[in-house]
C-alpha positions in Angstrom: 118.8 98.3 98.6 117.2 96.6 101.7 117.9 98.5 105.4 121.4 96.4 106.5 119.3 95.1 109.4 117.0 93.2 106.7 120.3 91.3 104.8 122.1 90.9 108.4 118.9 89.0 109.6 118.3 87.1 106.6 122.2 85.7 106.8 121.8 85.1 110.8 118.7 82.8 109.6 121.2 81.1 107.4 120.4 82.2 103.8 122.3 83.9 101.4 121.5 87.1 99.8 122.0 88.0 96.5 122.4 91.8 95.7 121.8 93.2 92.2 121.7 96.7 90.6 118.2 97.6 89.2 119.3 99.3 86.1 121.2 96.7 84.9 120.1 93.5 86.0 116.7 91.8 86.6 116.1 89.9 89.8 113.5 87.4 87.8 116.1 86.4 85.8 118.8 86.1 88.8 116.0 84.2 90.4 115.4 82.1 87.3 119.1 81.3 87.2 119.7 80.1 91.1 116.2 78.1 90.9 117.4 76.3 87.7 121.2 75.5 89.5 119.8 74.7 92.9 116.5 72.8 94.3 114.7 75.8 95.4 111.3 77.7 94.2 111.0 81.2 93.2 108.1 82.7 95.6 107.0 85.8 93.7 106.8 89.4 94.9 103.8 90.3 96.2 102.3 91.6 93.1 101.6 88.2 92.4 97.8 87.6 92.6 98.5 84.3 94.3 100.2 86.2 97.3 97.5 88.5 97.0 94.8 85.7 97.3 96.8 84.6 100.3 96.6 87.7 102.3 92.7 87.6 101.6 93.0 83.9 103.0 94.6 85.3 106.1 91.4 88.2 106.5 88.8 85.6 106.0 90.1 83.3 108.3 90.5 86.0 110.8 87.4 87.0 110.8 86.1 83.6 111.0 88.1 82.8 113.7 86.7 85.7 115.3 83.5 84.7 115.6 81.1 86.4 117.4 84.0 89.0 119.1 83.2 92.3 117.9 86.7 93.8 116.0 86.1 97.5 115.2 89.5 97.6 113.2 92.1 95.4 111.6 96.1 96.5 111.5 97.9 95.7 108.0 101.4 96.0 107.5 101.6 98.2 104.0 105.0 98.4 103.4 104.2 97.5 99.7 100.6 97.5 99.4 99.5 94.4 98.6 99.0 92.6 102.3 96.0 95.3 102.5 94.8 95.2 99.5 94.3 91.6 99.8 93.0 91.7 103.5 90.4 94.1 101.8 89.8 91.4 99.0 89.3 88.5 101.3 86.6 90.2 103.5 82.8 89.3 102.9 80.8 92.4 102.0 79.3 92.7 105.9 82.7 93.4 107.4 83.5 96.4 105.2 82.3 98.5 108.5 85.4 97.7 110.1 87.8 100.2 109.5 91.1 98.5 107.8 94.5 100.8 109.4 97.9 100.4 107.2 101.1 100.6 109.3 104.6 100.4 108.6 107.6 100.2 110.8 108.7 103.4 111.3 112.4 102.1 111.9 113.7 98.9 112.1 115.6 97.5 115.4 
């Protein structure tokens, strides 16, 4: 179950959450089911290597955008792991000297 703060901010945005029990339900198939009543697309988990390939995007641009400014490390939210493991994917084999830092909130306000 998401922290209440997560499902209170998603409602204050305006969206609706839908709540399901892991041991009985699946949330592709929930997802399958809204998508298929509604105009909306399913944006997979971040397992997806698509997501993946997008948080390599975001490193590589980074970097680029960086230029010649010297960056000795780069901070990557790692609540689920795959926002650094694609930063680490998307960065070209001479930045690997940088060190690559994982953080996660410790509580949310």
């Amino acid at each position: 179950m998401p922290p209440a703060i997560k499902i209170r901010k998603v409602r204050e945005n305006g969206s609706k959450v839908v709540l399901y029990d892991r041991q009985t339900q699946s949330r592709e198939q929930i997802a399958a089911e809204i998508a298929e009543k509604s105009a909306v697309a399913i944006i997979p988990p971040g397992d997806n290597p698509f997501i993946i390939a997008g948080q390599g995007t975001v490193a590589a641009e980074a970097l680029e955008q960086a230029g010649n400014v010297a960056i000795d490390a780069i901070m990557v939210p790692c609540g689920g792991g795959w926002p650094i493991g694609g930063n680490l994917s998307g960065r070209k084999s001479g930045s690997f000297s940088r060190r690559n830092l994982g953080s996660r909130t410790e509580r949310l306000r």
